[in-house]
C-alpha positions as CSV (number, residue, x, y, z in Angstrom):
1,X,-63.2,27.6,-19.8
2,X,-59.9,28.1,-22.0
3,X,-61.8,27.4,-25.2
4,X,-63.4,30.6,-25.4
5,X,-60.3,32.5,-25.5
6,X,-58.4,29.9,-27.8
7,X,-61.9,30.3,-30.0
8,X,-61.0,34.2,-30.0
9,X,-57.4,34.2,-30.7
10,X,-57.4,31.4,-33.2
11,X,-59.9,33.6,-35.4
12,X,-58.1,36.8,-34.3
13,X,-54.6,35.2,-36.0
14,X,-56.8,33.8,-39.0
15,X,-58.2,37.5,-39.8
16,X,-54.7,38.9,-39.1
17,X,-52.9,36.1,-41.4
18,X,-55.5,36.6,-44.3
19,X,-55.8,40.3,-44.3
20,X,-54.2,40.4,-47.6
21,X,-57.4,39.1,-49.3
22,X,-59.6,40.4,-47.3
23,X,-58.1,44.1,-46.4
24,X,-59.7,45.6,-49.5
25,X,-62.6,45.8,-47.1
26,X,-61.8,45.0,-43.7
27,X,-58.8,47.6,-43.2
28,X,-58.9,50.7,-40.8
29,X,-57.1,53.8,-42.8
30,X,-54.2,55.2,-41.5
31,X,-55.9,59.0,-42.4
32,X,-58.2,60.4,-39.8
33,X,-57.7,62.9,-36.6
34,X,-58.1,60.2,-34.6
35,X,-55.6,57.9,-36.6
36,X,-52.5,57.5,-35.1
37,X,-51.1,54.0,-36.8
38,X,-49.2,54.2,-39.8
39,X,-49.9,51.0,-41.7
40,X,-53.7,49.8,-42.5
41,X,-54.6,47.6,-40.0
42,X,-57.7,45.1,-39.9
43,X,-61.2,46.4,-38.3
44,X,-63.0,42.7,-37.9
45,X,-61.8,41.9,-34.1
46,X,-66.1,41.9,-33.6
47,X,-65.7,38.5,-36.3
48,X,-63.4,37.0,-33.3
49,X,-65.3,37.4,-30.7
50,X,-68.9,36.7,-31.2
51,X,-68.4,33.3,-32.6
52,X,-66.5,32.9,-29.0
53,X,-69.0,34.4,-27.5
54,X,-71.4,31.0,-28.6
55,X,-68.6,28.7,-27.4
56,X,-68.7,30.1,-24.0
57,X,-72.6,29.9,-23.6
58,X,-72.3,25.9,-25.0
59,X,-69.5,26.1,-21.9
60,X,-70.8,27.6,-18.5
61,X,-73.6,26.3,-16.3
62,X,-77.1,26.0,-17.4
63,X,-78.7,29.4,-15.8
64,X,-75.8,31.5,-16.9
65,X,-75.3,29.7,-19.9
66,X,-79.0,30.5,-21.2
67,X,-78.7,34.3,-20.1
68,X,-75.8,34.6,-22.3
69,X,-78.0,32.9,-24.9
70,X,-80.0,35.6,-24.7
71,X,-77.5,38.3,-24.2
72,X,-76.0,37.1,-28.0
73,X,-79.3,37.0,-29.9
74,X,-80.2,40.4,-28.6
75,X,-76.4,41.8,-29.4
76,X,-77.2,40.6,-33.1
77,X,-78.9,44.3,-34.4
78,X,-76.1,46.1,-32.1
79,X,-72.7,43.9,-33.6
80,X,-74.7,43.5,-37.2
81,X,-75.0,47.2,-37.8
82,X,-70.8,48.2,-36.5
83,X,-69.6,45.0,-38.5
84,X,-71.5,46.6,-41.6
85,X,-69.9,49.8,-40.6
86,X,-66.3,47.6,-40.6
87,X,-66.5,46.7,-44.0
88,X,-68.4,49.6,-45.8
89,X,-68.2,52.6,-43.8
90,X,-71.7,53.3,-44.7
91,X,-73.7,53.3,-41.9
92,X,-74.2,56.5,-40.2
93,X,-73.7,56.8,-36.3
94,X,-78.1,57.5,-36.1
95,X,-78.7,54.3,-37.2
96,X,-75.7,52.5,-35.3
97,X,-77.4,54.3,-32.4
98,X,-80.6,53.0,-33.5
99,X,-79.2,49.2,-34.1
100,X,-77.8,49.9,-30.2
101,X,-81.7,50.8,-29.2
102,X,-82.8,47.5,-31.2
103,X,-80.8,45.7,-29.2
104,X,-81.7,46.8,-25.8
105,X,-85.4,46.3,-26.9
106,X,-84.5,42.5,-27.5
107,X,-82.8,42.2,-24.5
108,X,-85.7,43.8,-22.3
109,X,-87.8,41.3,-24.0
110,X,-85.6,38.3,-23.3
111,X,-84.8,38.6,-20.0
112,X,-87.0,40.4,-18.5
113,X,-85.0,43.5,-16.9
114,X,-85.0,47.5,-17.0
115,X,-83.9,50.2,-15.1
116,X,-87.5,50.6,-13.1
117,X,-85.7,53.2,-10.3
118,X,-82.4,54.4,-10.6
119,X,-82.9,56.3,-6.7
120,X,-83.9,59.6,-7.6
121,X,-86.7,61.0,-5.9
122,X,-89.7,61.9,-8.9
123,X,-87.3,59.7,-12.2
124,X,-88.3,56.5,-10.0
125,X,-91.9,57.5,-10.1
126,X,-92.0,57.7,-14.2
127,X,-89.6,55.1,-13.9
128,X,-92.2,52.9,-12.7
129,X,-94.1,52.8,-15.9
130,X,-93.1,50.0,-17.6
131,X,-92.9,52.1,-21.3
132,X,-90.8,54.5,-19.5
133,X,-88.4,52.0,-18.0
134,X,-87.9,50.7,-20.9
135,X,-87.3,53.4,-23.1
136,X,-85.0,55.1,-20.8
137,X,-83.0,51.5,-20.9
138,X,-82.9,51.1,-24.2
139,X,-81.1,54.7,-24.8
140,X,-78.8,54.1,-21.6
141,X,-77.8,50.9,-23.4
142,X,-76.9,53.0,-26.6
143,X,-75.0,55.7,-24.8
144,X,-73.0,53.2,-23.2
145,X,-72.2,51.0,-26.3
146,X,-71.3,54.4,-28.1
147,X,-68.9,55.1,-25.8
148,X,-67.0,52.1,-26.2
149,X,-67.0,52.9,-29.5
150,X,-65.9,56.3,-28.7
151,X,-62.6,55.4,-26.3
152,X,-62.0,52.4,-29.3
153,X,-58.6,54.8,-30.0
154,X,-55.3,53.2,-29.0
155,X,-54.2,49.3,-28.7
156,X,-56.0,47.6,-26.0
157,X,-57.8,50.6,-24.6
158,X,-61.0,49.8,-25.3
159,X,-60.9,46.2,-25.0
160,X,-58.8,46.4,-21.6
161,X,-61.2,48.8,-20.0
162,X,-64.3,46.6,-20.8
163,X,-62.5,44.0,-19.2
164,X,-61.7,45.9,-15.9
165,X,-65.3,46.6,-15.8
166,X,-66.3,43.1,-16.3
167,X,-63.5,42.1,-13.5
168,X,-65.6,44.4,-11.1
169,X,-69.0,43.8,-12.0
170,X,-68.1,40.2,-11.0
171,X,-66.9,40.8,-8.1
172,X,-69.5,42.8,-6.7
173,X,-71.8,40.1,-7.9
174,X,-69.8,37.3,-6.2
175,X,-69.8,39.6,-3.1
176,X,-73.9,39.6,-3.0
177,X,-73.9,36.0,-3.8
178,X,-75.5,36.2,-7.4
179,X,-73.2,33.2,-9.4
180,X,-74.9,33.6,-12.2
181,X,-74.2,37.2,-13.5
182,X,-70.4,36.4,-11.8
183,X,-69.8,33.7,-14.3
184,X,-71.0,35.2,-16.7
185,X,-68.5,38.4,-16.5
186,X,-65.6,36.1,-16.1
187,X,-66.1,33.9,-19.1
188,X,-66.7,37.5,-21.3
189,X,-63.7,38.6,-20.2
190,X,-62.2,34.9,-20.8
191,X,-63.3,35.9,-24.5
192,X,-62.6,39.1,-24.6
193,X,-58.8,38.5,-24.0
194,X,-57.9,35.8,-26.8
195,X,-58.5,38.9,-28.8
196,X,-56.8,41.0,-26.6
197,X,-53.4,39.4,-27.2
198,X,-53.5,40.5,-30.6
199,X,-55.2,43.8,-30.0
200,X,-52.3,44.8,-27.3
201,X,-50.0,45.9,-27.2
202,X,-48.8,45.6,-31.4
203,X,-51.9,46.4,-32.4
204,X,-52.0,43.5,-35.1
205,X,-56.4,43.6,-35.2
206,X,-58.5,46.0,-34.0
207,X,-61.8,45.6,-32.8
208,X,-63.7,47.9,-35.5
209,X,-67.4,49.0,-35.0
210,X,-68.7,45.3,-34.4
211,X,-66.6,44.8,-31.6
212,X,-66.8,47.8,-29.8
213,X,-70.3,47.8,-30.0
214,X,-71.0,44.2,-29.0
215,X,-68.8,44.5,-25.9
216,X,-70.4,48.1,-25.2
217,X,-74.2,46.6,-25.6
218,X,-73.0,43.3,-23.6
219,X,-71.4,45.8,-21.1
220,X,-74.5,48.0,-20.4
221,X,-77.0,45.3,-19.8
222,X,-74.7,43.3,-17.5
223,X,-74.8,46.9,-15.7
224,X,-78.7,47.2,-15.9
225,X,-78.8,43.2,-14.5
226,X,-77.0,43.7,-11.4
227,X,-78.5,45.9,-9.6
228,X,-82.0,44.8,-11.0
229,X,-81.1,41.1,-9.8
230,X,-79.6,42.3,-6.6
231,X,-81.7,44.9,-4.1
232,X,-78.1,45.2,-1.9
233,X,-76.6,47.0,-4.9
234,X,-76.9,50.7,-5.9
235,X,-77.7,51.4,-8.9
236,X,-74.9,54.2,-8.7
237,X,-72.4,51.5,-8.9
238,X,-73.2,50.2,-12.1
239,X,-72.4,53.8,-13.8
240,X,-69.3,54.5,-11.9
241,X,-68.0,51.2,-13.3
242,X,-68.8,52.6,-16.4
243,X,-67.6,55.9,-15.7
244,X,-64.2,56.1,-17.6
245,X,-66.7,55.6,-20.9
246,X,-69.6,57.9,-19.9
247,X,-67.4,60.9,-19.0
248,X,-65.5,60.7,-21.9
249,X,-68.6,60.7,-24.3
250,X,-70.1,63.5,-22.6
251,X,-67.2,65.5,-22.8
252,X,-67.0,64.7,-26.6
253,X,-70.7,65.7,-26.9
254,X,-70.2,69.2,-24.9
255,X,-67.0,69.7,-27.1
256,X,-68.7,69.2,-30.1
257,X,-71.3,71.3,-29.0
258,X,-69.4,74.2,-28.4
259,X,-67.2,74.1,-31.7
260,X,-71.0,73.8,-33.4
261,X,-69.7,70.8,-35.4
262,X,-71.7,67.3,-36.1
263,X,-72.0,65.2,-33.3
264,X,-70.4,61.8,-35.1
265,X,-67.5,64.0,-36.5
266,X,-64.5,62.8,-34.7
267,X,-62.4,65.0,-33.1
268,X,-58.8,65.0,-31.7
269,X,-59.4,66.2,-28.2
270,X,-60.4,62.9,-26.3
271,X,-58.0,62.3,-23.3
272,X,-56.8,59.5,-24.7
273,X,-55.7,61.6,-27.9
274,X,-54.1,64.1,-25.7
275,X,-51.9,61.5,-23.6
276,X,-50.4,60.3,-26.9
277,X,-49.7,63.6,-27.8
278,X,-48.9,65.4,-24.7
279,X,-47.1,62.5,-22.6
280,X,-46.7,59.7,-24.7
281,X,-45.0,60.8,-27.8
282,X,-43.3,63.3,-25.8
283,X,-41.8,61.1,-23.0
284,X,-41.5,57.9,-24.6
285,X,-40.5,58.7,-28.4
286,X,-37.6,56.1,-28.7
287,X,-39.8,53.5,-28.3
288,X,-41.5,51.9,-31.9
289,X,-44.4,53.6,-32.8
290,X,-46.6,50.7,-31.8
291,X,-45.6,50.4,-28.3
292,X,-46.2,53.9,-28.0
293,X,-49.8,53.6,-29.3
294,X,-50.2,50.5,-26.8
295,X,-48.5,52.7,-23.7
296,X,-51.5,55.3,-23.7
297,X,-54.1,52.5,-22.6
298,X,-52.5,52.1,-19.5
299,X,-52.7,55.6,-18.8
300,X,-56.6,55.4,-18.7
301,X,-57.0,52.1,-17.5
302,X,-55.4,53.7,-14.5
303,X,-58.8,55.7,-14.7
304,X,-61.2,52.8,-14.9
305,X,-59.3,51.0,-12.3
306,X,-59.6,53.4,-10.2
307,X,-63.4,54.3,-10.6
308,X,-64.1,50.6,-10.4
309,X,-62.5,49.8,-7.2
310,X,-64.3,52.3,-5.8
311,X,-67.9,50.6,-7.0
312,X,-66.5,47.1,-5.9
313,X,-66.1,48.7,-1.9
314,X,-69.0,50.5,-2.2
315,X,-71.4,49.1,-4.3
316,X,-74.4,49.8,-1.7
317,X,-73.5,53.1,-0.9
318,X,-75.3,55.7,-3.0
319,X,-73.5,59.0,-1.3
320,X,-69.9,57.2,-2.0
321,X,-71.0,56.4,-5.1
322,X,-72.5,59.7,-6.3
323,X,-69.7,61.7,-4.8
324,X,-66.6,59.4,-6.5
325,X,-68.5,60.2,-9.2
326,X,-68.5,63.5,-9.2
327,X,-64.9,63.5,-8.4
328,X,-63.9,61.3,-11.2
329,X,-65.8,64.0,-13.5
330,X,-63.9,67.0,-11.7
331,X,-60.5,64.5,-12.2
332,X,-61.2,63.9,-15.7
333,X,-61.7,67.8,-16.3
334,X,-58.8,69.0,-14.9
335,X,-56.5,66.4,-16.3
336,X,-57.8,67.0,-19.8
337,X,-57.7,71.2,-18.9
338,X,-53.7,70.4,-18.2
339,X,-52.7,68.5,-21.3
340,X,-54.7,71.0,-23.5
341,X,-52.7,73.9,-21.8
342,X,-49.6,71.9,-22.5
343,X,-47.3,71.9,-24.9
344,X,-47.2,70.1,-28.2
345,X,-45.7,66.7,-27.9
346,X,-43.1,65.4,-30.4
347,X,-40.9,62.7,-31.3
348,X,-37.7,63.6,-31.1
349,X,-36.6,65.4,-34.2
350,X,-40.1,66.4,-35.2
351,X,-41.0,69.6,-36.1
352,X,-42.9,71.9,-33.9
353,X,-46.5,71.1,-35.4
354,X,-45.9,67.6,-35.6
355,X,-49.3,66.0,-37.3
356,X,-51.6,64.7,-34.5
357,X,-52.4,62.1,-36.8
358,X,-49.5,60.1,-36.9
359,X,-45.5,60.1,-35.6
């Protein structure tokens, strides 16, 4: 099962070697508040990994195989509408949201599972009509797949927290005996990391739109299937893998809320924003500027690491799960509350108001 990730990596290098004729369109700005590289980088990561995404389902058994079959033809609306994104910067977040929605619609329709009870006492009974369940689905799925998009900040982060999440998602499944949806995690994160080792920690291709939205749509249904497929497993689990993501979006939605300013204008106060400024640039200014951008994924993988091991020993219990939930919400709060009340962080020699955009 190599050939996925040498599928990923060798188109990963070929968009990294040619971005000289191709970075007129494919290239992710260095000017932004939420840009902190200083030389144009490529966007298309998405390009490496879908086409590796076909060579893994030609790969793995028959039954998994076919359900990643499906899983790809209904990602098409999701990765279609971020790669367009990529290369024009066009398409607004509604109908990226919308593309999201498509996609969840396909892949209700092709395999067969939605969220019909998610154990709350009166939800589960509206839940139980099938337009309901699969409405509510379908907008999970977009919330989750924009907010991969939303943590897509810093070298790796992204990429490496999908990855954690897949690692636990399998092992839950291989824990309730369900092969199928275990393979199926391990050769996705077999893909994901061909693209990894150029996303992390140098930063030489970022995942763009495309990617972050494929691995966010591919992300939330494997989280809708698992509990669906498997009575034993709360459906509480599937979010606190997913936590790291969720928080941070809704904390992005309340802030923008508050400073009364469009919901898809980015901002600079994600945690992941602040650790670069706050600890990162700080702490570990003599390194190159690209390690430092790689060094703040680690700080939140710590985060989904965390939330996820939790899930993995407790994937039946819906009081653990609801209450490390709330914990990681409270955790989340106060460590983002501390970095805000901080001071500014600077490279060494930089002035007092050093630019959040850039070192």
């Amino acid at each position: 099962m190599l050939a996925p990730a040498i599928s990923s990596f060798a188109i990963s290098l070929l968009i990294v070697l040619t971005s000289k004729w191709h970075g007129r369109h494919s290239y992710d700005t260095n000017e932004g508040v939420q840009k902190f590289h200083t030389s144009p980088t490529p966007r298309i990561g998405g390009l490496a990994m879908f086409p590796a995404l076909i060579v893994a389902a030609l790969l793995l058994p028959q039954a998994s195989g076919a359900l990643l079959n499906s899983l790809i033809i209904a990602a098409i609306p999701a990765f279609s509408a971020g790669l367009i994104e990529d290369f024009t910067k066009k398409v607004s977040v509604r109908n990226r949201l919308l593309a999201t929605m498509v996609s969840g619609l396909c892949a209700w329709w092709l395999t067969g599972y939605s969220l019909n009870r998610i154990e709350v006492i009166g939800i589960d009974v509206l839940l139980a009509w099938l337009p309901v369940s699969v409405s509510f689905t379908t907008f999970a799925v977009a919330g989750i797949a924009n907010a991969t998009n939303i943590i897509d900040g810093f070298n790796g982060l992204a990429s490496g927290t999908v990855m954690i999440c897949f690692g636990a998602f399998a092992m839950i499944a291989a824990e309730v005996g369900d092969l199928v949806l275990m393979q199926l995690c391990i050769a996705l994160i077999i893909v994901i990391a061909g693209f990894f080792l150029l996303n992390f920690p140098f930063g030489k291709l970022f995942m763009g739109d495309g990617g972050a939205y494929l691995l966010g749509f591919l992300l939330a249904w494997v989280a809708v299937m698992l509990p669906m497929r498997n009575a034993g497993i709360s459906k509480w689990s599937s979010l606190l893998v997913c936590s790291y993501p969720i928080i941070e979006t809704l904390f992005s939605m309340a802030r923008r809320y508050w400073n009364k300013s469009h919901p898809g204008q980015p901002d600079s106060e994600h945690l992941h924003s602040l650790i670069k400024v706050k600890l990162v640039r700080r702490y570990f200014h003599f390194l190159p500027q690209s390690l430092r951008n790689g060094l703040v994924s680690p700080f939140c993988w710590i985060f989904a690491v965390a939330t996820s091991s939790i899930a993995v020993m407790h994937y039946g219990s819906k009081p653990v799960l609801i209450t490390a939930g709330v914990a990681a919400l409270v955790l989340y709060a106060a460590v983002h509350g501390l970095l805000m009340r901080s001071g500014s962080g600077r490279d060494a020699g930089a002035g007092s108001h050093a630019p959040l955009t850039g070192d």
